[in-house]
C-alpha positions as CSV (number, residue, x, y, z in Angstrom):
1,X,-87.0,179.7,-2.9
2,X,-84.2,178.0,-4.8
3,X,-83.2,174.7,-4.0
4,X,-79.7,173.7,-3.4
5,X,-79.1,171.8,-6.7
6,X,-80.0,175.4,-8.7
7,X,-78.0,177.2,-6.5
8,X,-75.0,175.1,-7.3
9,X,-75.5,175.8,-11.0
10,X,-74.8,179.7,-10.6
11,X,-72.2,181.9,-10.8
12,X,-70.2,183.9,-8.0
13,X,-71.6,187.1,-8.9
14,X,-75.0,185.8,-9.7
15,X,-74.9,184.4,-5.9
16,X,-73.5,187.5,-4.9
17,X,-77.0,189.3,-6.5
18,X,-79.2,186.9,-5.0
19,X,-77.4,187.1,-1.5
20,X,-77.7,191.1,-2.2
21,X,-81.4,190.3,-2.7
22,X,-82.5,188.2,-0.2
23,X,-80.6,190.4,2.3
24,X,-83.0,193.5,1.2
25,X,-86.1,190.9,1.1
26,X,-85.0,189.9,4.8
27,X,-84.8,194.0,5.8
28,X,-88.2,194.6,4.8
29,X,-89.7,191.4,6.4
30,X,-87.9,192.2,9.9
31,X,-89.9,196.1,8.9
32,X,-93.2,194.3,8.7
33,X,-92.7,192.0,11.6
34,X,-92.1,195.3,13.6
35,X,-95.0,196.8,12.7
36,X,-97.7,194.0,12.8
37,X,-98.2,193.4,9.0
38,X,-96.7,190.2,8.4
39,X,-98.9,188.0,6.9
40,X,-96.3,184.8,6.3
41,X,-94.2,185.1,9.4
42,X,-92.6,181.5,7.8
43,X,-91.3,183.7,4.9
44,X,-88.4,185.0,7.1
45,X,-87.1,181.6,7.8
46,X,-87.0,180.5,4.6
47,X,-85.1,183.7,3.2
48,X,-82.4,183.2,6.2
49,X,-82.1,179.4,5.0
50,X,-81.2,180.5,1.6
51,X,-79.2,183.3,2.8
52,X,-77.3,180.6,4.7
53,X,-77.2,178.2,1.9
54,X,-75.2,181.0,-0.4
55,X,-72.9,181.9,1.9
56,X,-71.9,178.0,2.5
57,X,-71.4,177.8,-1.2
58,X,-69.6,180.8,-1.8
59,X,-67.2,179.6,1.1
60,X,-66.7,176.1,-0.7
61,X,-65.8,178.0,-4.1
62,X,-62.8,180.7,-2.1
63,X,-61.7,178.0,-0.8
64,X,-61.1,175.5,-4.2
């Protein structure tokens, strides 16, 4: 989990491969939530948060 003051410090296309990331990490947590393995059921929340966070900063940049 990054915080907000590290994600600031990247690139476009480095938050473009962590979005990528945490949207493949997200798949595969929704896949073990399905079938009863999830041992962190937190751990999806967090990854949306994040998810959310890029996507707000890659909107501010566009848009500058």
């Amino acid at each position: 989990m990054m915080k907000p003051a590290e994600l600031r410090e990247k690139s476009i296309d480095e938050l473009q491969t962590r979005e990528r990331d945490l949207n493949e990490q997200l798949f595969k947590l929704r896949f073990q939530r399905a079938t009863g393995n999830m041992e962190q059921p937190s751990k999806i929340r967090q990854v949306r948060r994040e998810i959310a966070r890029i996507k707000t900063l890659l909107n501010e940049r566009s848009r500058a």
